[in-house]
One Martini backbone bead per residue (centre of mass of N, CA, C, O) as a GRO file, in nm:
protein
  313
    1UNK     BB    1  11.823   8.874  11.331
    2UNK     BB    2  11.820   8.938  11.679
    3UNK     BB    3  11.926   8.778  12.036
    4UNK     BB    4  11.947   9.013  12.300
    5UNK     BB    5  12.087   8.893  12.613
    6UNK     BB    6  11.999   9.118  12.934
    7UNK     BB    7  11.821   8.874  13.106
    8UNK     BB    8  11.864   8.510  13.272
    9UNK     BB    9  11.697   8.522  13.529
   10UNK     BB   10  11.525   8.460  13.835
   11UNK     BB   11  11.363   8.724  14.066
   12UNK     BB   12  11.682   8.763  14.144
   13UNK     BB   13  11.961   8.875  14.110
   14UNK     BB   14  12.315   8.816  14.031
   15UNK     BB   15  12.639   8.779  13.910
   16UNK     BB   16  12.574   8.615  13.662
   17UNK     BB   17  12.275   8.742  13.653
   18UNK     BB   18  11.988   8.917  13.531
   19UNK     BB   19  11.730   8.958  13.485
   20UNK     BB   20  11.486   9.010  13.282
   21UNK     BB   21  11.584   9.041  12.928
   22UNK     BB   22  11.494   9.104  12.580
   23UNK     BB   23  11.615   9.200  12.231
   24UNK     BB   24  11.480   9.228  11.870
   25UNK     BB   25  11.689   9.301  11.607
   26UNK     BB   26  11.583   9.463  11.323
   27UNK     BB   27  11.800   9.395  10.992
   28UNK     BB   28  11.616   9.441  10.719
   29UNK     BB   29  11.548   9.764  10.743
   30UNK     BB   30  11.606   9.811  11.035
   31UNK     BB   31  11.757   9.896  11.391
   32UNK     BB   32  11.513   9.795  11.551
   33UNK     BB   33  11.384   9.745  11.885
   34UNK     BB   34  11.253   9.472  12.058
   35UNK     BB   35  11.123   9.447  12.392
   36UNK     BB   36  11.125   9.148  12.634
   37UNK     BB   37  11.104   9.281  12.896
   38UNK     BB   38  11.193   9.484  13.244
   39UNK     BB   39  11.431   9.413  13.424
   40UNK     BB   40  11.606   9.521  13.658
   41UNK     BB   41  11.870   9.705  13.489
   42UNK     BB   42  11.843   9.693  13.181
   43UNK     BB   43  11.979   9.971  13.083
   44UNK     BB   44  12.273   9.859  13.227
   45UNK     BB   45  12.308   9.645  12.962
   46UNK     BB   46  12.295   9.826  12.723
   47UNK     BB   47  12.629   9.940  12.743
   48UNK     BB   48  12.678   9.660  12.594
   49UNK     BB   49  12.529   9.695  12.386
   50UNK     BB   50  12.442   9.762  12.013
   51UNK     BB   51  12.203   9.959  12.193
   52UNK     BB   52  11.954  10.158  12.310
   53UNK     BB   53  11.703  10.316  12.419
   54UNK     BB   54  11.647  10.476  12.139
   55UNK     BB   55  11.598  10.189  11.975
   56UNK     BB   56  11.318  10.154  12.123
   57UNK     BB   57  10.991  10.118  12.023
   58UNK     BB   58  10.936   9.821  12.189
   59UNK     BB   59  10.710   9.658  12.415
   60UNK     BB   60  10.718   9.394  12.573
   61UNK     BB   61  10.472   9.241  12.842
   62UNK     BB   62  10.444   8.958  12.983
   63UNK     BB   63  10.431   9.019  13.315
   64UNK     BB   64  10.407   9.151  13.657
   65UNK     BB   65  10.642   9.069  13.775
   66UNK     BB   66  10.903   9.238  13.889
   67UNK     BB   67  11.160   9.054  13.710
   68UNK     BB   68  10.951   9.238  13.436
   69UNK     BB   69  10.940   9.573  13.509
   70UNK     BB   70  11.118   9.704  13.712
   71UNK     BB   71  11.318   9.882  13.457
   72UNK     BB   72  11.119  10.048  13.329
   73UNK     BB   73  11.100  10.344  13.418
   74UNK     BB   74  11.385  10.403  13.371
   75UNK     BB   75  11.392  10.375  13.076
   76UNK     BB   76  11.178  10.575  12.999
   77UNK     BB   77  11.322  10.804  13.091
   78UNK     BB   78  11.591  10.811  12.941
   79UNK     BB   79  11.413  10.793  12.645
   80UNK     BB   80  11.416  11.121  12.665
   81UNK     BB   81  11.729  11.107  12.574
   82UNK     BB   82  11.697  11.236  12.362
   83UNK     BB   83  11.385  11.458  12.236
   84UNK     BB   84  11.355  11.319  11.948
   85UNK     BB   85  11.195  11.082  11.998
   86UNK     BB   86  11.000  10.855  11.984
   87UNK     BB   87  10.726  10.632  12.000
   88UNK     BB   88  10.607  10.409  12.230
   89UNK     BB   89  10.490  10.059  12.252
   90UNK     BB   90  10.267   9.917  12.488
   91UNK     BB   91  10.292   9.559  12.561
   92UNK     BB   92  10.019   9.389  12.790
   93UNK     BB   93   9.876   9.327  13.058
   94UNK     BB   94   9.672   9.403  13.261
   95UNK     BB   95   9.789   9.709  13.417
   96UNK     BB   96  10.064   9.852  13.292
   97UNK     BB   97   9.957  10.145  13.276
   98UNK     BB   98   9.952  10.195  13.587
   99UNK     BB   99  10.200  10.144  13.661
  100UNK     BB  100  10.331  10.339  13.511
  101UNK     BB  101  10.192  10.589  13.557
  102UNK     BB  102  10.244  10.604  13.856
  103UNK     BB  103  10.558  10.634  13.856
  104UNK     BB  104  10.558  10.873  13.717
  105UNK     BB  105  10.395  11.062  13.857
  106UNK     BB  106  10.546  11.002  14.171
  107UNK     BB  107  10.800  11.105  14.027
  108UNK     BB  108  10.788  11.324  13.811
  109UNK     BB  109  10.764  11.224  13.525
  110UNK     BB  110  10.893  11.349  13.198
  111UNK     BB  111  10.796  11.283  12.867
  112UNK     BB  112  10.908  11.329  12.513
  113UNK     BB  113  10.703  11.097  12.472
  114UNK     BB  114  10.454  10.886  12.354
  115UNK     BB  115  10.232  10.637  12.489
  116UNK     BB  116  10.109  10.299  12.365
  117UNK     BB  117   9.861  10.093  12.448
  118UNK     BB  118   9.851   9.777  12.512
  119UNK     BB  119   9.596   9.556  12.651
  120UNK     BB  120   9.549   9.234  12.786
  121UNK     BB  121   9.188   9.036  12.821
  122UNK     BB  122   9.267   8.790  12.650
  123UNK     BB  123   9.397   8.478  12.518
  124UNK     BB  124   9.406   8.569  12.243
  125UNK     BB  125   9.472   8.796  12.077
  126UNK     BB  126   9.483   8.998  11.824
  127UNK     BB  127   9.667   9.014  11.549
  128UNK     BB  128   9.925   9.171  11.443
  129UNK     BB  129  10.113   9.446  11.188
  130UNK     BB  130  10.440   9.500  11.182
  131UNK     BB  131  10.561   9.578  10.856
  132UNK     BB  132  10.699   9.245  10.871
  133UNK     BB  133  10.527   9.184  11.064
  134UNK     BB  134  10.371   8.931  11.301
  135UNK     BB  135  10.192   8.926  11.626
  136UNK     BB  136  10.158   8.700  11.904
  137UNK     BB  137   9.923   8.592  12.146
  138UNK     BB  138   9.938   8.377  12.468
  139UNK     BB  139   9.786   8.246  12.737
  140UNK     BB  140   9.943   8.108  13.014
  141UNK     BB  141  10.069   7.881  13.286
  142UNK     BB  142  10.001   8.096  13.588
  143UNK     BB  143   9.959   8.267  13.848
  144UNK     BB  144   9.996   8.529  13.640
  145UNK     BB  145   9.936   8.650  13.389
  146UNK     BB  146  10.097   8.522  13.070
  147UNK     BB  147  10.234   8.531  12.825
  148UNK     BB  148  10.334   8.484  12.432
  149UNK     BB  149  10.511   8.506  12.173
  150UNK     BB  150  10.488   8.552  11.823
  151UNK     BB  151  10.722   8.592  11.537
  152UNK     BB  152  10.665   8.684  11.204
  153UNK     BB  153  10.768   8.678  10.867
  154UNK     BB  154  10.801   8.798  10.627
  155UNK     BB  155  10.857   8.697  10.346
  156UNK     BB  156  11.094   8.655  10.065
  157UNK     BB  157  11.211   8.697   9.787
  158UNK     BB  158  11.277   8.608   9.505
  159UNK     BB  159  11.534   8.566   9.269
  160UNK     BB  160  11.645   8.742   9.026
  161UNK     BB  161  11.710   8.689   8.661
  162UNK     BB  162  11.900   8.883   8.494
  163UNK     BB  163  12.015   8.694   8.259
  164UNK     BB  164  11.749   8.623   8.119
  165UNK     BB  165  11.622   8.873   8.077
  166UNK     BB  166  11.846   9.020   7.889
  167UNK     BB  167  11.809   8.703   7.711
  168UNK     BB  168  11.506   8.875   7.607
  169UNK     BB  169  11.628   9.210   7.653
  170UNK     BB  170  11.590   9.312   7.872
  171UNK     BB  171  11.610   9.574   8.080
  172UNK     BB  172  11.639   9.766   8.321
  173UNK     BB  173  11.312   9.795   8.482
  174UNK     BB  174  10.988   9.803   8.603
  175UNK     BB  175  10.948   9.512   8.512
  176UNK     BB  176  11.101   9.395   8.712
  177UNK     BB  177  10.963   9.432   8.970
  178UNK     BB  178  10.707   9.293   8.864
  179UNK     BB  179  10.837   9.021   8.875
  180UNK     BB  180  10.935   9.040   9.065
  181UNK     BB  181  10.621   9.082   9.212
  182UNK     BB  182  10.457   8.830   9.082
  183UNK     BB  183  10.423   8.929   8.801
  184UNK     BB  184  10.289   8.980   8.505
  185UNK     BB  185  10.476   9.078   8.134
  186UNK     BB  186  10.436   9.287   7.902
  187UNK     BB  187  10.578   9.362   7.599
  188UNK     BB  188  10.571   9.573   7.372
  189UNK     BB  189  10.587   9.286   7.139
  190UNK     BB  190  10.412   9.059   7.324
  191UNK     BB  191  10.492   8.944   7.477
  192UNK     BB  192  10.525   8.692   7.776
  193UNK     BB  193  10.590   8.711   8.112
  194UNK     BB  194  10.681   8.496   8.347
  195UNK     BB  195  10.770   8.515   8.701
  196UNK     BB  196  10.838   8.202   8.694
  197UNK     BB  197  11.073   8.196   8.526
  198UNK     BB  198  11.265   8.448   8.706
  199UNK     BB  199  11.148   8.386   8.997
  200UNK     BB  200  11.230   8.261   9.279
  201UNK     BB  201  11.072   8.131   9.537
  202UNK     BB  202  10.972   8.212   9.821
  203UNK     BB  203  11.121   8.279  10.149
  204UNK     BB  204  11.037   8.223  10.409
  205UNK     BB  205  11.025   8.358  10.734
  206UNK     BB  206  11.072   8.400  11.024
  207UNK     BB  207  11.026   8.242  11.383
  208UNK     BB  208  10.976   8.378  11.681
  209UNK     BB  209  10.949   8.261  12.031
  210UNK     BB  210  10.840   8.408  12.323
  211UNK     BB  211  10.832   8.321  12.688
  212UNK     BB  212  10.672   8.322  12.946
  213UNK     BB  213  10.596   8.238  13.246
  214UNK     BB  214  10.531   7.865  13.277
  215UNK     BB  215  10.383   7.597  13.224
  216UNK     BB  216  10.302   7.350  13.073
  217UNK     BB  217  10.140   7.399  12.747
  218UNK     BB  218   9.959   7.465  12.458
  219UNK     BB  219  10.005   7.747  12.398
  220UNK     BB  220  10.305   7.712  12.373
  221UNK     BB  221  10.319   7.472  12.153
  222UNK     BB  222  10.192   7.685  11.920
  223UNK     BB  223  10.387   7.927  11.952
  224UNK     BB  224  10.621   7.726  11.856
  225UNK     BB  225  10.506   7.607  11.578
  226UNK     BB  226  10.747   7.610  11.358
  227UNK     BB  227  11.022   7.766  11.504
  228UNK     BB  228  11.305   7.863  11.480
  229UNK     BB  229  11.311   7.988  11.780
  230UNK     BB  230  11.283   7.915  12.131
  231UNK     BB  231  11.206   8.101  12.398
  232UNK     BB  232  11.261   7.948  12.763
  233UNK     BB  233  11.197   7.869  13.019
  234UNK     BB  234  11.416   7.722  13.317
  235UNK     BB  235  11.372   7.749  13.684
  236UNK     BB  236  11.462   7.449  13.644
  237UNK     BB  237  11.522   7.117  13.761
  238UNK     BB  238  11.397   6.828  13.786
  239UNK     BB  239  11.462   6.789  14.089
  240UNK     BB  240  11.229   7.043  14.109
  241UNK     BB  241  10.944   6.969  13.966
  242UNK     BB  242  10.780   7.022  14.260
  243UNK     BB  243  10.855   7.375  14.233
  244UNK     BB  244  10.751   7.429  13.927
  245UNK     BB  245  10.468   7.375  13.951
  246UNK     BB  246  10.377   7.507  14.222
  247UNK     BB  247  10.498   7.809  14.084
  248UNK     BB  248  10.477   7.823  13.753
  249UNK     BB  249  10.724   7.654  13.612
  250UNK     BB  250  10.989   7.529  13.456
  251UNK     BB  251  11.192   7.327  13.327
  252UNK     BB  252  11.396   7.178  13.130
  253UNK     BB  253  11.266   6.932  12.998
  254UNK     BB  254  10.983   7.076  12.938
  255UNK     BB  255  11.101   7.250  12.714
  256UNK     BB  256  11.213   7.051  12.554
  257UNK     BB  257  10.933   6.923  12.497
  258UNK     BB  258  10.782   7.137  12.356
  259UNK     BB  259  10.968   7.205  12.135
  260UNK     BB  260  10.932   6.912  12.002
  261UNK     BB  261  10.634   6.918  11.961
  262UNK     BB  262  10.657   7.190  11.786
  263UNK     BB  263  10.911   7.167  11.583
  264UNK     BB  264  11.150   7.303  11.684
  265UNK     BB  265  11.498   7.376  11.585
  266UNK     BB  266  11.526   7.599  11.857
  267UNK     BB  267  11.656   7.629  12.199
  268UNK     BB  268  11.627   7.883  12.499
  269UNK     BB  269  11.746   7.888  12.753
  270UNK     BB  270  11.587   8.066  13.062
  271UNK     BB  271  11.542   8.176  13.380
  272UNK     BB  272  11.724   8.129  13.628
  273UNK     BB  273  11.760   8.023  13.932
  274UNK     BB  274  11.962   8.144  14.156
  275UNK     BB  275  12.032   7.840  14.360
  276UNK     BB  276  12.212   7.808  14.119
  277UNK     BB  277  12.544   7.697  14.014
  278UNK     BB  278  12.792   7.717  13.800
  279UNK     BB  279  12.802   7.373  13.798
  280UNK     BB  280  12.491   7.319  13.739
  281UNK     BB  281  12.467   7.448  13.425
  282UNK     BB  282  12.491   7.190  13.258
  283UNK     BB  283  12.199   7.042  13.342
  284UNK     BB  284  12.038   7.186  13.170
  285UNK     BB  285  12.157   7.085  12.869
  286UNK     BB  286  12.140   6.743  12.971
  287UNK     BB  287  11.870   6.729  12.969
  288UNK     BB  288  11.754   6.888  12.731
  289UNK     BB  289  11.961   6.715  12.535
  290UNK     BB  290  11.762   6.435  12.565
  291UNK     BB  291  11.509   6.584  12.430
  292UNK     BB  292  11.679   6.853  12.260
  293UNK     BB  293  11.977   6.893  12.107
  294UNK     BB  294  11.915   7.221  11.985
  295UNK     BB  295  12.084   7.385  12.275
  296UNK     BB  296  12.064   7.628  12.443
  297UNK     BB  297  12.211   7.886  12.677
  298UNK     BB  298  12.166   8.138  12.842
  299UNK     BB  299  12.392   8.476  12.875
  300UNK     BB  300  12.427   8.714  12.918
  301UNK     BB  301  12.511   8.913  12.643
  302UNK     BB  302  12.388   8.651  12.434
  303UNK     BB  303  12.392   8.633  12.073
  304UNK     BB  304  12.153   8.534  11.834
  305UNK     BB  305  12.127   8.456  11.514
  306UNK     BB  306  11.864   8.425  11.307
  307UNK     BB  307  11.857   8.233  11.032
  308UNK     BB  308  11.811   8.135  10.730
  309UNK     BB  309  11.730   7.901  10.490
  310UNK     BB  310  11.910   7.975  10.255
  311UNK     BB  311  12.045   8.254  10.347
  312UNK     BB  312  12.194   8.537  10.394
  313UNK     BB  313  12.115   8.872  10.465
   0.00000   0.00000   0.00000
């Protein structure tokens, strides 16, 4: 799994961020990207990434901000070249709907794939599983809805010890899978074989927190609740948390003190405002690792791989 930064700024671009969007890569079985975000030029930063835009199969969208929306027509166009692609599932709170069809309709965009809305309307929605996820959501403390994703990550198989197996006899055949996904076995012989034999514990699976834009909350908290890496926004530095409070967003400190209280790995701050120069965003790592020391730092095209616990997939 791959969190590739598409865009780091917050409110309107600069030279050094683009708005928001982030993607999520997974490549656990197939090489599909879930995008959080997509403001203004999303699709042309795509031209660095890794993927396309028809690589896109879902898109999640935190709140209605312009600075994470406004790239979406955009992309939904380009996505419809080739013509065979997928359908694309698009999730976010109420009114997403209207924003698409609006912008398609009056620009008379004709879309070669179909939209399939999910609209959130309540503080927590039911938690849904797309394929080995699970994806949570929550609503956080913004001026206007804006939600936090939490995406878990089913077990990994425990490694199968194929060389006790062969010194029991047992040859390769429909047996193994069974003991791997811990079954026990009858063999022929009457023998029985216990799969905790042969067969190491489940690996957890990772999690990773992505929040729209918030003031510290407690929804924050759970959502990031011992997750391999969080992503938070930063659109202040500490001197100016009378601005970060006032306007529904949070300082660097406050990123770093959610993820501590969360028991949170690893913390990637995210969505700085335009009014920092580059001399100053040192300010942002040196605040948030005085509270919480494994900070990243996002920038534009910033490819985070997310490790497993035990090993490398």
């Amino acid at each position: 799994m791959e969190l590739i930064f598409l865009g780091t700024g917050a409110g309107a671009p600069s030279r050094r961020r683009n708005v928001t969007a982030i993607a999520l890569r997974l490549t656990r079985e197939d090489s599909t990207v879930w995008l959080f975000d997509c403001g203004e030029a999303t699709q042309h930063r795509m031209f660095d990434a890794p993927f396309g835009p028809n690589r896109v199969d879902r898109v999640f969208i935190t709140h209605l901000h312009g600075d994470h929306i406004f790239g979406l027509p955009g992309l939904l166009s380009t996505r419809s070249f080739p013509e065979n692609v997928g359908p694309l599932q698009l999730y976010g709170p109420a009114g997403i709907r209207a924003f698409v069809r609006a912008t398609l309709d009056l620009s008379q965009t004709h879309l070669s794939y179909a939209i399939q809305f999910h609209e959130w309307t309540s503080p927590e929605p039911e938690p849904f599983r797309e394929g080995l996820y699970t994806v949570r959501a929550a609503l956080l403390d913004h001026a206007i809805p804006s939600y936090g994703y939490r995406i878990e990550e089913a077990p990994f198989p425990g490694r199968l010890h194929a060389e006790q197996l062969r010194a029991e006899g047992l040859q390769p055949s429909p047996l193994w899978a069974r003991l791997k996904a811990g079954e026990d076995v009858t063999l022929p012989d009457g023998r029985r074989l216990r799969a905790a034999d042969f067969v190491d514990p489940a690996e957890p699976g990772r999690v990773i927190a992505i929040l729209g834009d918030t003031r510290p909350c407690k929804a924050a908290v759970e959502l990031a609740r011992g997750a391999d890496c969080l992503v938070h926004e930063a659109t202040f530095l500490d001197r100016h948390a009378h601005l970060a409070s006032a306007f529904f967003h949070s300082t660097a400190r406050q990123a770093a003190e959610i993820a501590r209280e969360a028991g949170a790995k690893c913390l990637i701050l995210t969505h700085l405002s335009a009014r920092y120069e580059r001399t100053e965003e040192d300010e942002f790592l040196a605040e948030a690792r005085a509270v919480f020391p494994n900070t990243l730092l996002a920038h534009d095209g910033m490819i985070y791989d997310i490790p497993r616990s035990k090993w490398d997939a």
